[in-house]
C-alpha positions as CSV (number, residue, x, y, z in Angstrom):
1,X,36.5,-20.1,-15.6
2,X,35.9,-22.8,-13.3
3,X,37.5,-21.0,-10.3
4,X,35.6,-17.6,-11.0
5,X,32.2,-20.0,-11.2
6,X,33.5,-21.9,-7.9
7,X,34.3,-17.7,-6.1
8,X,31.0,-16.6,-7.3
9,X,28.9,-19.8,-5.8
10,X,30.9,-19.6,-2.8
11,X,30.2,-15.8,-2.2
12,X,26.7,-16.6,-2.8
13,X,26.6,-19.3,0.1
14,X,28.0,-17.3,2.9
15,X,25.9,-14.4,1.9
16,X,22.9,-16.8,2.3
17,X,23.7,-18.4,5.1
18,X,24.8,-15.0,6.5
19,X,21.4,-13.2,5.8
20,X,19.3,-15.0,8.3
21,X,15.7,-14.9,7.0
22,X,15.0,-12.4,4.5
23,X,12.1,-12.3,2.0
24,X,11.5,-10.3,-0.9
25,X,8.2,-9.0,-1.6
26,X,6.9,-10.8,-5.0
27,X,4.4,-8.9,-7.2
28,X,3.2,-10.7,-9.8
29,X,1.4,-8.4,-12.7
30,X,0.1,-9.6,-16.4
31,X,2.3,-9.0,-18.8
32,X,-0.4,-7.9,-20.9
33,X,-2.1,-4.6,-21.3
34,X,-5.2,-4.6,-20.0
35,X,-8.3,-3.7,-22.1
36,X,-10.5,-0.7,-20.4
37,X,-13.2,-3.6,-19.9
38,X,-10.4,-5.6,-17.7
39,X,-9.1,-2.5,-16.0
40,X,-12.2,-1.5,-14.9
41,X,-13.2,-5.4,-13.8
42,X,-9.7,-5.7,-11.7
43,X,-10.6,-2.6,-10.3
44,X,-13.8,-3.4,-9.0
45,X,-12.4,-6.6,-7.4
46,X,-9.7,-4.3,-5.5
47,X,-12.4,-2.7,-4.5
48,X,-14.5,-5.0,-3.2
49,X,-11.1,-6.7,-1.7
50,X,-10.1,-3.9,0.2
51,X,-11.4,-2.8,4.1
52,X,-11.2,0.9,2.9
53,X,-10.2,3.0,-0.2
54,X,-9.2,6.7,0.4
55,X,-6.9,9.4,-0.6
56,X,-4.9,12.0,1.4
57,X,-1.9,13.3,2.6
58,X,0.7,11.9,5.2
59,X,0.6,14.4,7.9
60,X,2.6,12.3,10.5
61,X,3.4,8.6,12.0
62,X,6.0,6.9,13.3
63,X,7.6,3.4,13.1
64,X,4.3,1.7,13.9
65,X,1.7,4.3,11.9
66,X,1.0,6.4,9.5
67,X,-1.4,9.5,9.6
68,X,-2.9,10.7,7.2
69,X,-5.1,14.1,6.2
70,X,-8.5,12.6,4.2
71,X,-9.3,14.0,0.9
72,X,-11.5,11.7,0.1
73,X,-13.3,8.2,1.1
74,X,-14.6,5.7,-1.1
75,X,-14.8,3.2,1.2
76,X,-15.1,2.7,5.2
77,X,-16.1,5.5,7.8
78,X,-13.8,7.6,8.9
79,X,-13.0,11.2,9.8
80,X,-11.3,13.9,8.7
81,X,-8.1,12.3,9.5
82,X,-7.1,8.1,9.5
83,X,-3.8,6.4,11.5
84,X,-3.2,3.0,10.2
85,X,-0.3,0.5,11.0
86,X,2.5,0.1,9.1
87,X,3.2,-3.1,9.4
88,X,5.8,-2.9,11.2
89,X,5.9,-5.6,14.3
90,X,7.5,-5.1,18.0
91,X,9.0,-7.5,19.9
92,X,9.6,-7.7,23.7
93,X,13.3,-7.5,23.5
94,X,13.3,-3.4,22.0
95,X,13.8,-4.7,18.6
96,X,11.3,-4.3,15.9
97,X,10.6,-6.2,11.9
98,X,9.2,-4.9,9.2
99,X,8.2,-6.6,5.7
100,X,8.4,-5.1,2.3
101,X,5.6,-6.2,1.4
102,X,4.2,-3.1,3.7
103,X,3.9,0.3,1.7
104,X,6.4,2.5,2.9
105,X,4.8,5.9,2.8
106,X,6.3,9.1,2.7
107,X,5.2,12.3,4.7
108,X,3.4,15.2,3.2
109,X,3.2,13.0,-0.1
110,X,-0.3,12.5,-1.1
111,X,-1.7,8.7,-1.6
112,X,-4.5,6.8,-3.0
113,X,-4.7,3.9,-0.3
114,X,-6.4,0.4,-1.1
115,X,-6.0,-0.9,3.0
116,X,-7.0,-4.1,3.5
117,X,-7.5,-6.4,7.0
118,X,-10.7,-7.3,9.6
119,X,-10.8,-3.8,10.6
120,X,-9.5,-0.3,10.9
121,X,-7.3,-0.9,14.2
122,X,-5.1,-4.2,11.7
123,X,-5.9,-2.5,8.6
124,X,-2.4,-2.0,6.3
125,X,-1.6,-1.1,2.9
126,X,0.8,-3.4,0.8
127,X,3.0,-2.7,-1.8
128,X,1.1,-5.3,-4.3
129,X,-1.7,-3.4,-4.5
130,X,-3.2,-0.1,-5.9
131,X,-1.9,1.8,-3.4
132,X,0.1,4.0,-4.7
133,X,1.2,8.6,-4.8
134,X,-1.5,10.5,-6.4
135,X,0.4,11.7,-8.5
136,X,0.4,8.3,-10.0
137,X,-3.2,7.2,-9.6
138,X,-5.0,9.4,-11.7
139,X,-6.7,7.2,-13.5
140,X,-7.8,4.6,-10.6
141,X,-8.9,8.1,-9.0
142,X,-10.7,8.9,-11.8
143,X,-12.3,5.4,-12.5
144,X,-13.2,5.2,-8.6
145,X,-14.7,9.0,-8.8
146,X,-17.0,7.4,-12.0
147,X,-18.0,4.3,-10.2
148,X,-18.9,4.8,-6.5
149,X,-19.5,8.0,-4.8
150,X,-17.1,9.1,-2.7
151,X,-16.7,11.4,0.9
152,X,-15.0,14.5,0.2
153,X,-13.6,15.9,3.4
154,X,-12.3,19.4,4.6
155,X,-15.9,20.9,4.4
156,X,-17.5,19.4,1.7
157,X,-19.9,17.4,0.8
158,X,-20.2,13.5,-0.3
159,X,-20.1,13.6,-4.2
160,X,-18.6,17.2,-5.0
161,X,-16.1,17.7,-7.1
């Protein structure tokens, strides 16, 4: 037993000193359910957190952005279409670093984004927040449709359904 507990802490130690630095994005979330009083209250702090708050479909990016297709804006002023960093981070040697704290989105999957930084040029979306697919944001989607107006693009009008 003591030489599997001496192989296991020795693996352990090269791979740590092998890894260089690597951090793990840590989310911390209540344990707790929230009630719909406290759902809506966190929600409203996100909100008010956040540069801009949208929904819409990635159309295209690379590396360095993403692109999406607005459906709609509850937040910010923007156009029919929004390219945001993704966090990643060049550096003059041709090698790149990314974080995972950074959303990694997906193209032609459809997002509700809560972006957050001093302005649309720096703005990013992290995994720790409410960004999320749509298809798993119904409710915040719902909940932000009930408490602010939002921009609806492709042709219509702010507030319609």
């Amino acid at each position: 037993m003591k030489r599997f507990v001496f192989v296991v802490f020795g693996v352990a130690a090269f791979a740590l000193s092998a890894a260089g630095e690597a951090r793990a994005c840590l989310c911390v979330v209540s344990p707790e359910r929230a009630t719909p009083e406290q759902a809506r209250a966190a929600l409203v702090k996100d909100f008010n957190g956040a540069f801009a708050v949208f929904s819409g479909e990635v159309v295209g990016g690379d590396t360095f952005t993403v692109k999406f297709k607005v459906d709609k804006i509850w937040k910010g002023q923007f156009g029919d279409e929004i390219e945001m960093p993704t966090g990643a981070q060049k550096h003059g040697d041709d090698t790149y670093s990314t974080n995972s704290c950074d959303y990694s989105f997906r193209r032609g999957e459809k997002y509700l984004v809560f972006a957050y930084g001093d302005s649309a040029a720096e703005m990013r979306a992290h995994s720790c927040t409410r960004t999320r697919a749509a298809a798993h944001a119904a409710q915040d989607i719902k909940d932000l449709d009930d408490v602010w107006p939002h921009e609806r693009r492709n042709g219509k009008r702010r507030g319609e359904n």
